[in-house]
N, C-alpha and C positions, 0 to 999 in steps of 0.2 A: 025264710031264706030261700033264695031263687037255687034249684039245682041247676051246677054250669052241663051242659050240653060238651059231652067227646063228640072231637074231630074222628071221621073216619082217619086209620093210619093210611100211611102212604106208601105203604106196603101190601099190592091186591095179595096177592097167593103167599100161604106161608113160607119156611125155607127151614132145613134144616140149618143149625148153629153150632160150628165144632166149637168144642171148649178146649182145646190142649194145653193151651198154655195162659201165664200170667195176664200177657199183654192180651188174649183174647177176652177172656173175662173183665179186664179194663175196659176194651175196646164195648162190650156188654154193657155193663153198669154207666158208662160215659153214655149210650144209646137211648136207654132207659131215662135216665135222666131227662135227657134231650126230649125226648117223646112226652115222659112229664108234663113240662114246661110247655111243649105245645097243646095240652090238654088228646093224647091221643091215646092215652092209659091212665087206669085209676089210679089214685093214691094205693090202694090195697094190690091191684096189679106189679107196680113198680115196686111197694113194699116186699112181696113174694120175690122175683127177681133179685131184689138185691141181697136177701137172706140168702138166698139160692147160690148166690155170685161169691158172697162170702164166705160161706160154707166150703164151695170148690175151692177160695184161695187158702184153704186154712188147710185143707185134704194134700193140696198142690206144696204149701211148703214145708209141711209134715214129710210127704212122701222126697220132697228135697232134700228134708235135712237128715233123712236115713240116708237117702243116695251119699251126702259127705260123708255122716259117718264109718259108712261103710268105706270109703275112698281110702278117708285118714286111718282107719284099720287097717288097709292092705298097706300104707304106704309106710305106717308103723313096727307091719311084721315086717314090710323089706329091709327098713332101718336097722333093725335089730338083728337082721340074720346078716347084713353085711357088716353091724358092727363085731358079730361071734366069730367070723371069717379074718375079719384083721387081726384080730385077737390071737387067733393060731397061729398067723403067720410072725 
């Protein structure tokens, strides 16, 4: 079987890549892809990145859904300390 030939990317100089958020790691993985599909990364290349990309979204909505809980905590004590306030009155 013929080994296919990678295109150089088209991309000269590397860059760093913030990951901050959801839509960046999308914007990642949808790239990847794309680069794929042009032959300008390996399969094992893309394979790494996208473990990678899913790993962060998995850390990303972990670290979110403390962020809620922690919310609906606070929003829970206020409930209750203004329902002990009526109560007196």
């Amino acid at each position: 079987m013929k080994k296919k030939k990678l295109k150089k990317a088209s991309v000269k100089k590397k860059y760093k890549i913030h990951l901050k958020s959801m839509e960046d790691i999308r914007r990642l993985l949808s790239t990847t892809v794309n680069q794929f599909r042009r032959n300008e990364i390996t399969s094992d290349q893309a394979k790494t990145i996208t473990y990678m990309g899913n790993v962060l979204l998995g850390v990303m909505k972990s670290i979110s859904e403390d962020m809620i809980d922690k919310r609906i905590k606070v929003l829970e004590d206020e409930h209750e300390r203004f329902r002990k306030q009526i109560k007196q009155t």
